[in-house]
C-alpha positions as CSV (number, residue, x, y, z in Angstrom):
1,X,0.0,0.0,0.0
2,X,1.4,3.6,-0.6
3,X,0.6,6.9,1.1
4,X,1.6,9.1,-1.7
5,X,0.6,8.6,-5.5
6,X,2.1,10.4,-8.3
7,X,3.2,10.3,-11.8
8,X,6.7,10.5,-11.3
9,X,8.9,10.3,-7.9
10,X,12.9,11.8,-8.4
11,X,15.1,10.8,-5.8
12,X,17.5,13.4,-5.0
13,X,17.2,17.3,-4.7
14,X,20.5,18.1,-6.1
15,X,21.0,20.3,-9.2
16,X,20.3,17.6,-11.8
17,X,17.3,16.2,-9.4
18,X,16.2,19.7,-8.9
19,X,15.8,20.2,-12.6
20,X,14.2,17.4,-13.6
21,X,11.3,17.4,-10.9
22,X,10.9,21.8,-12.3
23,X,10.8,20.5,-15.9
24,X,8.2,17.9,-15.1
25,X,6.1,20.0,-13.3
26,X,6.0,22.6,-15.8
27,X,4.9,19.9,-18.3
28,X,1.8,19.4,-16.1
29,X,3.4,16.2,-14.4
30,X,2.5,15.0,-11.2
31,X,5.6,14.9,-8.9
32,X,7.6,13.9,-5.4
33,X,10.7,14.9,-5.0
34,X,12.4,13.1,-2.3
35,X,15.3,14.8,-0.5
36,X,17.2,12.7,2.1
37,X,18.8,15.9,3.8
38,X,17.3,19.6,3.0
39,X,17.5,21.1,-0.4
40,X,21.0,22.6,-0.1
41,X,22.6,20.9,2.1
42,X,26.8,20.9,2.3
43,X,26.8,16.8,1.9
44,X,27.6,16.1,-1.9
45,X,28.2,18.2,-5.4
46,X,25.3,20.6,-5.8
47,X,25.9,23.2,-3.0
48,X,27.4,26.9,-3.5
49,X,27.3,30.1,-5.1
50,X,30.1,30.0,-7.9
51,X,30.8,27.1,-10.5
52,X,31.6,27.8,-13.8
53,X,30.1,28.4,-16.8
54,X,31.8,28.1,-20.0
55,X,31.7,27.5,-23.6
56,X,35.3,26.3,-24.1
57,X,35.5,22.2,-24.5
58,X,38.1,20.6,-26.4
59,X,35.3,17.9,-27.7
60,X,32.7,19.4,-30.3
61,X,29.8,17.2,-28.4
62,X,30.4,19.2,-25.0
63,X,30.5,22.6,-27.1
64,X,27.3,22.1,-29.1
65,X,25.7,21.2,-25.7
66,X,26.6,24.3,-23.8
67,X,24.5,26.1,-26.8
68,X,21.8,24.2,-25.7
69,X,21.9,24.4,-21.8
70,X,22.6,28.6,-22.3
71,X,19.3,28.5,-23.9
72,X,17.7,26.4,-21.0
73,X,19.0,28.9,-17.9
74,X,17.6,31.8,-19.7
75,X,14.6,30.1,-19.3
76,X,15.0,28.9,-16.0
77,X,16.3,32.4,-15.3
78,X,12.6,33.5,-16.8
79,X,10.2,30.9,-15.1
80,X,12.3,31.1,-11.7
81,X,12.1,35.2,-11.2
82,X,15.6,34.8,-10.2
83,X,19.3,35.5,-11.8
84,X,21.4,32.0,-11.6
85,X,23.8,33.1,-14.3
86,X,26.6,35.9,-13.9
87,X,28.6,36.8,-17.4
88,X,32.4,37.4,-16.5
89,X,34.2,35.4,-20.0
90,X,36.5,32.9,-19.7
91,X,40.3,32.2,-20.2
92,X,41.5,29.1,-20.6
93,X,45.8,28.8,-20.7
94,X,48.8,26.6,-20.5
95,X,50.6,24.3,-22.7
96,X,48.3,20.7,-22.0
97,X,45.2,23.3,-22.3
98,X,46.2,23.9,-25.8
99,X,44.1,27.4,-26.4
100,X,45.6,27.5,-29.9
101,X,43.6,23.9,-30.9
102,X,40.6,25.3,-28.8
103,X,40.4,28.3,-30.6
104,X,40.1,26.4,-34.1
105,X,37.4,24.5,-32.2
106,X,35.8,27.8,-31.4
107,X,36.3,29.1,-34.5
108,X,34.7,25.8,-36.3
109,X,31.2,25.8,-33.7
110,X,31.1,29.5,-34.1
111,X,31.6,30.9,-30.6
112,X,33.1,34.2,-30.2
113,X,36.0,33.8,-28.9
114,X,39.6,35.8,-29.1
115,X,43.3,33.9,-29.0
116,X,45.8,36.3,-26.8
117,X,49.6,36.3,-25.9
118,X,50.4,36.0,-22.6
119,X,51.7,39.8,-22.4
120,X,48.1,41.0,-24.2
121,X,46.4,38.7,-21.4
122,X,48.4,40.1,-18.5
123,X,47.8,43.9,-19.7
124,X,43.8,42.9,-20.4
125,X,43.7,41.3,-16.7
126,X,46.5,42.8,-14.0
127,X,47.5,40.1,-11.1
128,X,47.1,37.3,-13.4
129,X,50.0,35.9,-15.0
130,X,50.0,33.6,-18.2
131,X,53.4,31.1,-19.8
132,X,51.5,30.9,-23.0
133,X,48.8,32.0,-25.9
134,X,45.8,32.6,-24.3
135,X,42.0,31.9,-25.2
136,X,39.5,34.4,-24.1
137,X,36.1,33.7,-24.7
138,X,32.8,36.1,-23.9
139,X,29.8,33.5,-23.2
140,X,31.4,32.2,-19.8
141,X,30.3,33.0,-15.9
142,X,29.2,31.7,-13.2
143,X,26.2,29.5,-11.8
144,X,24.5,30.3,-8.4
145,X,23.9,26.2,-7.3
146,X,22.6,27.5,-4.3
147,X,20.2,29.6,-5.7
148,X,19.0,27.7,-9.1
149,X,17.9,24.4,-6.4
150,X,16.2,26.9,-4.0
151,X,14.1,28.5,-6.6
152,X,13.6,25.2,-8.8
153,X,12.6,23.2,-5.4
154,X,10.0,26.3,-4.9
155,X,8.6,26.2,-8.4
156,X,7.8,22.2,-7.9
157,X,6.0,23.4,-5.1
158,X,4.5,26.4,-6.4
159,X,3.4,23.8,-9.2
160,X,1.9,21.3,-6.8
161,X,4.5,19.4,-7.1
162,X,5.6,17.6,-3.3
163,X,8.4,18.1,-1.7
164,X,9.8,15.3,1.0
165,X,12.7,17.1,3.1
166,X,14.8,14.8,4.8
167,X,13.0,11.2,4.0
168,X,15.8,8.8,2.9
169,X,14.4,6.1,-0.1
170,X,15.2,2.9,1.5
171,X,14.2,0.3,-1.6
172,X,12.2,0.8,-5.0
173,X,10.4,-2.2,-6.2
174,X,8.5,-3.2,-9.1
175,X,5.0,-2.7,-8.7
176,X,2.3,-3.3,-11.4
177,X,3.8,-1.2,-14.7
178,X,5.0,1.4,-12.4
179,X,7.3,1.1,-9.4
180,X,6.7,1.3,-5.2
181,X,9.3,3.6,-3.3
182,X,9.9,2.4,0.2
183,X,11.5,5.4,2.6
184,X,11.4,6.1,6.0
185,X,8.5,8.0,5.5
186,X,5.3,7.8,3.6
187,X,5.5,4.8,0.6
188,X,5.5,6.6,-2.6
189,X,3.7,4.9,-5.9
190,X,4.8,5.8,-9.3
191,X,4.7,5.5,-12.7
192,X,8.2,6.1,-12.7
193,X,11.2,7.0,-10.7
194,X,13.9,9.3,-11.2
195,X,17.1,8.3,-9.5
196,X,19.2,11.7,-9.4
197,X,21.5,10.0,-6.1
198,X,25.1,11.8,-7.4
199,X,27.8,10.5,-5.3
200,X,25.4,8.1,-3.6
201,X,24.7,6.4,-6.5
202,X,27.5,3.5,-6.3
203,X,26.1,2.8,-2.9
204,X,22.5,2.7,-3.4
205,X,22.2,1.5,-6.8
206,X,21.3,-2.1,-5.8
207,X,18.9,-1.0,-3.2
208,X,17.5,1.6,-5.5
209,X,16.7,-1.3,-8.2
210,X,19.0,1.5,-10.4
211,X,19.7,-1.5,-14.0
212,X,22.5,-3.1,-14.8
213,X,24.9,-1.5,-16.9
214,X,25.7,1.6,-15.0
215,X,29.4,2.1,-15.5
216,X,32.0,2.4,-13.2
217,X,31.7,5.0,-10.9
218,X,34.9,6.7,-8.8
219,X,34.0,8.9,-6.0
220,X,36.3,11.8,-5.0
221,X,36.3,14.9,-2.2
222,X,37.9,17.3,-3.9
223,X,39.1,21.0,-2.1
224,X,38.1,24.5,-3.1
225,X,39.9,27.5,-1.9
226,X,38.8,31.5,-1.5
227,X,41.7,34.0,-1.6
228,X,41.0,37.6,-1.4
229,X,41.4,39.9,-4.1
230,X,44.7,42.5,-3.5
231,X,42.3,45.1,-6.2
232,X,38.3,44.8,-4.8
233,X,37.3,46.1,-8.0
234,X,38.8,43.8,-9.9
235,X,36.7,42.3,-12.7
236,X,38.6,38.9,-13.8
237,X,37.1,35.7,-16.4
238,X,36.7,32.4,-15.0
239,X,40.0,30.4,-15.7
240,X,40.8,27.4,-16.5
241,X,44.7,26.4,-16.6
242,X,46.2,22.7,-17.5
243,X,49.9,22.2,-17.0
244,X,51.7,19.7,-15.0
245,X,47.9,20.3,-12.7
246,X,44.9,21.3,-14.0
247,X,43.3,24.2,-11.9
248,X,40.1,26.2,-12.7
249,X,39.2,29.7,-10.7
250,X,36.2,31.9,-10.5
251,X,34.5,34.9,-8.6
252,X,33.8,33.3,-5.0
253,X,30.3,34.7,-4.9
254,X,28.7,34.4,-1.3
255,X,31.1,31.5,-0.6
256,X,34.3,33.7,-0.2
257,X,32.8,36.0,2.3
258,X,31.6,39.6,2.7
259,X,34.6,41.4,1.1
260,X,35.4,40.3,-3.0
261,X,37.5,37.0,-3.5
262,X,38.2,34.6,-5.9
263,X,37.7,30.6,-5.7
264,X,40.7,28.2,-7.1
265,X,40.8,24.8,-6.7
266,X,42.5,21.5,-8.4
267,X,40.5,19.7,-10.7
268,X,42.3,16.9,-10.4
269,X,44.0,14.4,-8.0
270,X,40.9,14.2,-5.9
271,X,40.6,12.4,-2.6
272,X,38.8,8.3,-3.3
273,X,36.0,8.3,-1.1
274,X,32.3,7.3,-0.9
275,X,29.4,9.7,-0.3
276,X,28.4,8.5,3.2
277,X,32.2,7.3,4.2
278,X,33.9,11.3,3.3
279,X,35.5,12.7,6.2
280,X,35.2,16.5,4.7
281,X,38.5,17.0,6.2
282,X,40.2,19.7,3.6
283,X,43.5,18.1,2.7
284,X,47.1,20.5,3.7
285,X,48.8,19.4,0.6
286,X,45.7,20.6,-1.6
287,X,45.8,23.8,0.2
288,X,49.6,24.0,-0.2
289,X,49.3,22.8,-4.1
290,X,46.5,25.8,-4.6
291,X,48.1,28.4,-2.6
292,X,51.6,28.1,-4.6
293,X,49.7,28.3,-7.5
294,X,48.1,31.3,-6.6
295,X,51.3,33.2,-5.4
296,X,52.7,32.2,-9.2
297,X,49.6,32.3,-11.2
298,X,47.8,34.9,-9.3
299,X,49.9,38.2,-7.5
300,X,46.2,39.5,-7.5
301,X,45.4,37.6,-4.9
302,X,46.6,37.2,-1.1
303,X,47.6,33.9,-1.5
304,X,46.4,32.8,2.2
305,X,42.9,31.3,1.8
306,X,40.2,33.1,3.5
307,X,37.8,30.2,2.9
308,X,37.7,26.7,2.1
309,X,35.6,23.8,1.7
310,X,35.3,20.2,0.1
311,X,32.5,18.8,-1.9
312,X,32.5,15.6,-4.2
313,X,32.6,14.3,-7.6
314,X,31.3,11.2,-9.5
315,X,33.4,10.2,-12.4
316,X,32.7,7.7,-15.4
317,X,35.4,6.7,-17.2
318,X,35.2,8.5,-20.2
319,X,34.2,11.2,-18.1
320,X,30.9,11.6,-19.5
321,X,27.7,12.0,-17.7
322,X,25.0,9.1,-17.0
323,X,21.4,9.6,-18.3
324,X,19.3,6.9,-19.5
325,X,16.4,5.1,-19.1
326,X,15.1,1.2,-18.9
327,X,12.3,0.0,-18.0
328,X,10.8,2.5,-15.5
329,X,13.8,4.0,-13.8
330,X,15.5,6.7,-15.7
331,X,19.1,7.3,-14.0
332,X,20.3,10.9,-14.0
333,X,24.4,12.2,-13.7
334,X,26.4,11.9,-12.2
335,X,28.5,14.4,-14.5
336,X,32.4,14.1,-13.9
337,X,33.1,17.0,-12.3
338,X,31.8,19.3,-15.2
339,X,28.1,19.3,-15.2
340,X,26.5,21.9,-13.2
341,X,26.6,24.1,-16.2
342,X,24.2,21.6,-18.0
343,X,21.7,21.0,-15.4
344,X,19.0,23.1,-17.0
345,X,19.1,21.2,-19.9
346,X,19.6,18.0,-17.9
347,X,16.6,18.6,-16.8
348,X,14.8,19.0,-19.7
349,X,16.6,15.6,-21.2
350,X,15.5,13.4,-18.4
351,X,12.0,14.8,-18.6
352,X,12.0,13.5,-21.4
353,X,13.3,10.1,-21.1
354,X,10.4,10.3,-18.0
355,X,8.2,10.8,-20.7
356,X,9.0,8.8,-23.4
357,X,10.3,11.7,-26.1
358,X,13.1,10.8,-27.7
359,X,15.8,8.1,-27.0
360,X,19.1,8.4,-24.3
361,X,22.2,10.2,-25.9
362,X,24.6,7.5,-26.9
363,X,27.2,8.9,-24.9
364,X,25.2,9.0,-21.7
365,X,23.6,5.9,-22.1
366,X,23.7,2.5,-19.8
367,X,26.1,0.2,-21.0
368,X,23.8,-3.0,-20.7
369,X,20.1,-3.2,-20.8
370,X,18.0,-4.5,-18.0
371,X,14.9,-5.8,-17.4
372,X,13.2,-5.3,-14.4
């Protein structure tokens, strides 16, 4: 027996979650979305103020979909009543970056986009130093998480869409042509179930009844830093910077504090961990990695960190994202430490694999089919 019946149950609040249960509701949808902490919360990938948004990819697939996903914020931007996107352009440098191959790319999908020497770059953008040709490109800026999950969670609501805060999905099972949720709440009956479970997806898949096929899946707490801008008026691009380490900075946003700063962090060499098992302990050689980058990179900036935090990514292989459907239970991310900039459009994929419009992107899909 259930207490709640609905269309479609997503499990997992998150960015992509967030945006799925929105673009379902809009379509007239019934919906639950199940959240097994608050919207928010500091425990996985989906929390703060500043990730980046940019055009620059070095594979065509990934360019042609950030077209599509600028298209899908402005609308989120619309339906919302609230700003989630701030334009700043973006630089990417260094030699395994290879700005002069991306600019050909940007050049072949059409995106604006200007190729710089390091001593144009440094004159453009004081307190940042470049060792190479630089790419500067204008459709690039930073997401608001917090904010685009706060306002899409209130638009499910606002849509009669219901929102479980902190109910934890125990089990889905098979039920009829539809499924049965089991949580530690009310039982949920649906025609189908979103699982949107980010880096809780390798632990819960089997309880989740999540097919076969999903691909391996590495979970790792990576470590952001905030430094504080020497010039508070500075107006600096997003970065991102690939040598010997591959480091991206931004704007901090709310995350950096009251006064101006600027987030950096290492994009790779991540901490393997699981989702429940993290200690969230920010590790010293990260900080000391980050920081002597800065003082190189970055004279703008006081390189002691003002702020810091961890948070987690879920990485395929191939580094693609996972979206696909069988049978009832459409499985959503996780997205490799690059999809946040996608979620609207996530959204609006998954919707419609929930519905039955279209089929999954190769790319994204399952690697075996299941039947349930």
């Amino acid at each position: 027996m259930s207490d709640l019946r609905v269309e479609v149950a997503v499990v997992g609040a998150g960015l992509m979650g967030a945006a799925t249960a929105w673009e379902l509701s809009r379509r007239g949808v019934s919906v639950a979305l199940v959240e097994a902490f608050d919207p928010g919360h500091r425990h996985g990938s989906s929390h703060g103020t500043s990730r980046i948004v940019r055009r620059a990819y070095a594979d065509p697939f990934y360019v042609r979909l950030t077209a599509r996903a600028m298209e899908r914020w402005a609308e989120a931007e619309s339906d919302t009543g609230t700003t989630l996107l701030r334009s700043t352009g973006g630089l990417d440098h260094g030699r395994a970056r290879d700005p002069v191959g991306l600019a050909g790319l940007m050049l072949q999908e059409g995106v604006p986009h200007e190729l710089l020497s390091a001593a144009e770059a440094q004159a453009r953008w004081p307190g940042m130093r470049f060792d190479g040709p630089v790419l500067f490109h204008p459709q690039a800026g930073v997401l608001d998480a917090d904010a685009a999950v706060a306002a899409w969670v209130r638009r499910v609501g606002e849509l009669g869409g219901v929102v479980l805060r902190r109910t934890r999905v125990l089990g889905i099972e098979p039920a009829g042509d539809g499924v049965l949720l089991r949580t530690d709440g009310p039982a949920i009956a649906a025609d189908r179930v979103v699982v949107a479970a980010g880096p809780w997806l390798p632990e819960l898949a089997p309880a989740l009844g999540v097919p076969v096929g999903l691909p391996p899946l590495t979970v790792t707490q990576q470590q952001v830093f905030h430094f504080r801008l020497r010039d508070p008026g500075a107006a600096w691009p997003t970065f991102v910077h690939k040598g010997q380490l591959q480091l991206f900075g931004l704007p901090s946003g709310a995350d950096g504090g009251s006064r101006p700063a600027f987030k950096v962090a290492q994009h790779d060499g991540g901490t393997p961990t699981t989702a429940s098992g993290r200690d969230g302990v920010v590790d010293p050689a990260s900080r000391e990695r980050v920081a002597g980058y800065v003082a190189e990179f970055l004279p703008g900036l006081d390189p002691e960190p003002v702020a810091e935090a961890s948070c987690l990514y879920t990485t395929t292989p191939t580094e693609d994202f996972v979206l696909d459907r069988v049978g009832p239970v459409v499985v959503v991310s996780p997205c490799s430490g690059h999809g946040a900039k996608f979620a609207a459009l996530v959204g609006v994929l998954a919707a419609d694999l929930v519905l039955g419009r279209g089929s999954a992107e190769p790319r994204f899909a399952l690697a075996a089919a299941a039947v349930w």
